[in-house]
VEXGU-346320 format. One record per residue (C-alpha): x, y, z; residue in one letter. Coordinates in steps of 0.25 Angstrom, whole numbers, padded with zeros to 4 digits, always signed. Example, Ala and Ser with C-alpha at 12.3 -4.5 7.8 and 13.67 -1.06 7.14 Angstrom:
2
+0049-0018+0031A+0055-0004+0029S
REM end
This chain:
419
-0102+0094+0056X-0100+0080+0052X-0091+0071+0060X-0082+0059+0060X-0080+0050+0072X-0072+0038+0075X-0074+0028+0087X-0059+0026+0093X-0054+0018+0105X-0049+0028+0116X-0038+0031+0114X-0024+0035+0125X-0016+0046+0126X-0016+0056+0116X-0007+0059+0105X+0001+0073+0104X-0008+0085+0101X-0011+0088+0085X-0007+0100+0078X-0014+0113+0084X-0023+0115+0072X-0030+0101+0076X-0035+0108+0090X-0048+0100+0088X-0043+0086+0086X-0042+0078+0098X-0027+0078+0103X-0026+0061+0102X-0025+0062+0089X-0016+0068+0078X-0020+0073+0066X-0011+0070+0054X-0005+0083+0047X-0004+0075+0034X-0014+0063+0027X-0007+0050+0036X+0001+0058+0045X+0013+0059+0034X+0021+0071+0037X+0020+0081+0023X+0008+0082+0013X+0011+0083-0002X+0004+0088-0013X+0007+0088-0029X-0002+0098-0037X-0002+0099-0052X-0005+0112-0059X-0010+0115-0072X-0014+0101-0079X-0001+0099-0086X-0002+0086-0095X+0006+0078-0088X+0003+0080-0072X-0010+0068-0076X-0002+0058-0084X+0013+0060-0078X+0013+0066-0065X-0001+0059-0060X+0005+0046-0062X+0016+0047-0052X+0007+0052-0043X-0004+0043-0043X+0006+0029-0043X+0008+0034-0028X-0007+0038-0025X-0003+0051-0025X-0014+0063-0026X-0011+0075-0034X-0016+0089-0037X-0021+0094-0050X-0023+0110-0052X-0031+0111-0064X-0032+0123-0072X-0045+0119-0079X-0044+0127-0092X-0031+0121-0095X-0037+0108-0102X-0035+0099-0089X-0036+0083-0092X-0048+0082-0085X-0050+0065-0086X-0036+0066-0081X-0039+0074-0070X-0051+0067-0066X-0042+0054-0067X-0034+0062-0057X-0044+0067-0048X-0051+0052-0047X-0039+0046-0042X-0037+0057-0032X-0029+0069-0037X-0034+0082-0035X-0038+0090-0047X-0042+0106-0044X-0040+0118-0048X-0029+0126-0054X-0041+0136-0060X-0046+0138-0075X-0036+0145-0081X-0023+0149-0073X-0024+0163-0069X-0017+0169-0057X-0027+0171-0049X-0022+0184-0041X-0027+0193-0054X-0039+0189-0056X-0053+0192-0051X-0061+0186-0041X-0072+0183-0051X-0059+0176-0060X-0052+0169-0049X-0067+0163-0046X-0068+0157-0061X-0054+0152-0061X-0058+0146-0047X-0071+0142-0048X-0071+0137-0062X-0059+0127-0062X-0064+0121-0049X-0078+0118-0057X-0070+0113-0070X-0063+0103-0062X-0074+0099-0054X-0082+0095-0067X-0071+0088-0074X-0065+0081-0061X-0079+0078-0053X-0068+0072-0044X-0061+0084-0041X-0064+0093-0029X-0057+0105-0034X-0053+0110-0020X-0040+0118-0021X-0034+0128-0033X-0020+0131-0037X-0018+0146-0040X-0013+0147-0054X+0003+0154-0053X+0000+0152-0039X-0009+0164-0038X-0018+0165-0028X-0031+0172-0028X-0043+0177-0020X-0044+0169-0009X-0059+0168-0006X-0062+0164-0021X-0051+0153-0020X-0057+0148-0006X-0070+0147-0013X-0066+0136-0021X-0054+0130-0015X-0048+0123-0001X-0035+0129-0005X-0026+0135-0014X-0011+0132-0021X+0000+0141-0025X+0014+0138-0026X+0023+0145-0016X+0032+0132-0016X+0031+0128+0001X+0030+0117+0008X+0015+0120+0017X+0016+0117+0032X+0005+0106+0037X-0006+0117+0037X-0005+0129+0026X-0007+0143+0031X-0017+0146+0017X-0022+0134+0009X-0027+0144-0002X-0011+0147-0005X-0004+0133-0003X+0009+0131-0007X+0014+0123-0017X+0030+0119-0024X+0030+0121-0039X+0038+0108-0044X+0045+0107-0060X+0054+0116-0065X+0051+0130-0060X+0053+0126-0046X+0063+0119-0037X+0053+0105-0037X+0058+0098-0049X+0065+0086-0044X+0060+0072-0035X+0073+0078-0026X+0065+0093-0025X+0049+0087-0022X+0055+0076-0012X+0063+0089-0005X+0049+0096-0004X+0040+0083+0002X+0053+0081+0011X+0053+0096+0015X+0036+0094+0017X+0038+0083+0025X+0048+0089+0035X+0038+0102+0036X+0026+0092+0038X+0019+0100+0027X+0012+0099+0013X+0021+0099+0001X+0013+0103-0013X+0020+0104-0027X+0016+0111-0039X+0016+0105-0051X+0014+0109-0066X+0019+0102-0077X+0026+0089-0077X+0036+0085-0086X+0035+0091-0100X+0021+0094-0101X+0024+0110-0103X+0018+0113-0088X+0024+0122-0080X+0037+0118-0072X+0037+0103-0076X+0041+0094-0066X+0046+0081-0070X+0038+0068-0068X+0051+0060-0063X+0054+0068-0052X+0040+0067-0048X+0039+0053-0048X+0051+0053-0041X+0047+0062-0031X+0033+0055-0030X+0041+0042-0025X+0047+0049-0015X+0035+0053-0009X+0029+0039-0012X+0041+0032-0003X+0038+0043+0007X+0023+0043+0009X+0024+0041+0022X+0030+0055+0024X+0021+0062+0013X+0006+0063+0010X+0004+0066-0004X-0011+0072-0006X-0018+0083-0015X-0019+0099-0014X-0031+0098-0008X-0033+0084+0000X-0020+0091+0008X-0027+0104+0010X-0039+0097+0016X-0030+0087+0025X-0024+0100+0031X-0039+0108+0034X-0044+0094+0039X-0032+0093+0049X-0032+0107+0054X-0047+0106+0056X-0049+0094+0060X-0057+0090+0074X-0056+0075+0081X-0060+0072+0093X-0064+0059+0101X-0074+0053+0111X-0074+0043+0118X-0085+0032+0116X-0081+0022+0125X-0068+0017+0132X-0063+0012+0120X-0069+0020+0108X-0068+0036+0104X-0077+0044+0096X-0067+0051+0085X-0074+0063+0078X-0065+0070+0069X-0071+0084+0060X-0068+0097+0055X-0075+0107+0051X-0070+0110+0035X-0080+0106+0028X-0082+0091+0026X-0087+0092+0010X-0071+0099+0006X-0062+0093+0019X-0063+0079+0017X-0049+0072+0017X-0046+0063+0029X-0036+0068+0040X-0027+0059+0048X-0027+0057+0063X-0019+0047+0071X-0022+0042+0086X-0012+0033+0094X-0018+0019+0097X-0020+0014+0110X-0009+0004+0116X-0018-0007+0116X-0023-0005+0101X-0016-0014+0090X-0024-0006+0080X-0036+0003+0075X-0047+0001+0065X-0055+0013+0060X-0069+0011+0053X-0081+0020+0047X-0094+0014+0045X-0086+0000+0046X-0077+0005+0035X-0062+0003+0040X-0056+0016+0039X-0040+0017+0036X-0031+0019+0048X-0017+0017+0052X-0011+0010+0064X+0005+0019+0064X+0014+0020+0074X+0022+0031+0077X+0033+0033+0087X+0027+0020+0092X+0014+0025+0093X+0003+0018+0088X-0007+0027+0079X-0020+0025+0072X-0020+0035+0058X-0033+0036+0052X-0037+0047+0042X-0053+0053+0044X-0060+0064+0037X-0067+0072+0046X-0081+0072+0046X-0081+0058+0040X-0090+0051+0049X-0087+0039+0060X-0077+0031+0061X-0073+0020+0073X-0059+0017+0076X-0056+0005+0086X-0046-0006+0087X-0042-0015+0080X-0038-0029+0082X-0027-0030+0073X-0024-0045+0077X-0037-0049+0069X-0033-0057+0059X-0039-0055+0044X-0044-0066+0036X-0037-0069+0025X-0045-0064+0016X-0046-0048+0019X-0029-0050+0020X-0031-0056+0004X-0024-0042+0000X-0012-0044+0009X-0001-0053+0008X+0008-0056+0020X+0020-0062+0021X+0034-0065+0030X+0046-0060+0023X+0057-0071+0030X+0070-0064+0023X+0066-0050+0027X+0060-0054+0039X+0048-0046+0037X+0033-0049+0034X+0027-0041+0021X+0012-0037+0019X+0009-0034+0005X-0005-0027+0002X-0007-0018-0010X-0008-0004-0005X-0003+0005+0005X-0007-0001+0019X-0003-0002+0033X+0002-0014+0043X+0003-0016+0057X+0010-0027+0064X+0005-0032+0078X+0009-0045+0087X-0002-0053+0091X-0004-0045+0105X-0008-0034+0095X+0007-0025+0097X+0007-0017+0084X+0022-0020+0079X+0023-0014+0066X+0017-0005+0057X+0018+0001+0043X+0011+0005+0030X+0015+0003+0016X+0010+0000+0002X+0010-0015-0005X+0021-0023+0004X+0025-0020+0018X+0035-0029+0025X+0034-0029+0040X+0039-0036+0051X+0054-0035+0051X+0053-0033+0066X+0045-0043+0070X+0049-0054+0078X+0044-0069+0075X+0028-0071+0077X+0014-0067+0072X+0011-0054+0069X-0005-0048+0065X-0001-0038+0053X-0013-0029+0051X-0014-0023+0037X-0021-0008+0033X-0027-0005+0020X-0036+0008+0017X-0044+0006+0029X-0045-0011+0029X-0037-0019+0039X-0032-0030+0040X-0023-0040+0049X-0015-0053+0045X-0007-0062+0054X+0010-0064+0052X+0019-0073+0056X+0033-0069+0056X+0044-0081+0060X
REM end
């Protein structure tokens, strides 16, 4: 089995124990229950390729870099250029089947073509869909060893919210939205998320038609674009990912193994595995691991690559977040001297400025990213994350400050005065 392994400082006391399905990771670290620690998973799946799902509801979804679900039934006349569109920019196209029968009635040897054959048609029209997981047309299941042939899992539409682990990934549930069901308002998909967050579960809806394009149970495009601002404004709370990327997070989780070594007095051997089956289960988990007192930061790289990582404090608590895919090679995590100032020249994309009438400094980078404060005895003072402009520093008293700036992996650290 191929393994992945990260230097690391040792590290103090240990954090509280994971859930007991992570028996094999070692109890200093937390495994997150969802993508970036966020406390519900959200998925929005799209059935039946009705004509306004690529050119109405994409949009709303894709202005927020929000990934859908397409389940395509492949004899229907899908749009394959807009599917392909879809899938190269990250949303999942797969398989609805090829002509929409029930399965329950049919025969082994029909249930295999409906099966098989879609998954092949969309293969060869999207090269870059995966095809990984089926929705079962009326929400009829069928024989389960055929299904688990083809697919990781397998949708109906029995209308719960799914705890953090699923009892049967071949019969997930799903919330039909639109007129036939009791999702039709921004008020009604907020209420489910709201109710997923609470439950620290995975909300997914099921959606047909939208609008007037004659699918079934339409589902207005205002409520979801006002809904979709909801989640937007509280991304913090809600990871909005596809059918299958969430069915792979929660495999890779339960089975995921980490443990460390030490090197020497100030370095840690990080391994972290599982046994799935690297070729399918390949999306990256994320742990947290407190950072010692003396730490003003961490920097992660692979092969001298800078890998993206997150300095967070929680209760007070000092944390670095990093995502890893198991089986992913080596990568070396170590301290990092924040109060190393960058040229100007690799700071050319920030701009940073005191903000006398609100008493406040603002960082304005394009993008989402992440800031720390420190005093120049290296004491972390502040942190935070946001997307284009940030203002910081309400709290700080008169003096020099080092801001360190995060980006998709590249650090970053600039010098501020506030009078």
């Amino acid at each position: 089995m191929q393994k992945s392994t990260f230097l690391w400082l040792a590290l103090g006391a240990a954090l509280a124990s994971p859930a007991p399905l992570l028996a094999q990771v070692n109890p200093a670290y937390e495994v997150a229950t969802w993508r970036g620690f966020k406390a519900a998973a959200v998925t929005y799946t799209f059935d039946d390729n009705t004509s306004n799902q690529l050119p109405v509801a994409l949009p709303l979804f894709d202005q927020y870099n929000f990934k859908t679900t397409l389940f395509t039934v492949t004899s229907w006349g899908p749009n394959w250029a807009g599917l392909r569109t879809a899938s190269a920019n990250g949303h999942e196209v797969t398989s609805h089947t090829v002509t929409h029968p029930s399965l329950g009635p049919l025969t082994v040897a029909q249930q295999i073509t409906e099966l098989q054959q879609s998954q092949a048609t969309i293969k060869a029209n999207v090269p870059t869909a995966k095809c990984e997981t089926v929705a079962y047309p009326n929400c009829v299941t069928g024989d389960l060893p055929t299904i688990q042939t083809y697919y990781i899992a397998g949708r109906v539409c029995s209308g719960q919210i799914m705890p953090a682990t699923p009892p049967d990934f071949y019969n997930l549930s799903a919330i039909i939205t639109g007129t036939t069901g009791s999702v039709q308002t921004a008020a009604n998909f907020n209420a489910k998320v709201d109710a997923a967050k609470t439950a620290k579960g995975w909300c997914v809806f099921l959606t047909h038609g939208i609008n007037a394009d004659g699918g079934y149970s339409p589902t207005q495009s205002s409520e979801l674009a006002t809904h979709l601002a909801y989640v937007n404004a509280n991304s913090a709370d809600f990871w909005v990912s596809t059918f299958s990327d969430v069915v792979k997070y929660i495999k890779e989780r339960n089975a995921v193994a980490l443990s460390e070594t030490t090197i020497t007095p100030d370095q840690l051997l990080l391994t972290v595995s599982h046994t799935l089956g690297s070729a399918v289960y390949d999306v990256p988990v994320t742990f947290r691991r407190q950072l010692p007192a003396t730490w003003p930061s961490a920097k992660l790289t692979k092969a001298g690559a800078a890998v993206a990582s997150t300095i967070v404090t929680v209760n007070n608590v000092r944390y670095v977040v990093f995502d890893a895919v198991p089986n992913q090679g080596d990568i070396t995590l170590a301290k990092d001297n924040v109060l190393a100032v960058t040229p100007g020249a690799a700071m050319a994309a920030t701009d940073l400025w005191p903000n006398p009438l609100a008493d406040k400094g603002t960082l304005a980078r394009k993008g989402a990213f992440s800031y720390a404060v420190y005093a120049l005895d290296g004491k972390l003072l502040e942190a935070g994350q946001g997307t284009d402009v940030v203002k910081f520093g309400g709290n700080l008293a008169a003096g020099t400050y080092i801001v360190k700036i995060s980006q998709q992996g590249q650090v970053s650290s600039v010098k501020f005065s506030k009078k």
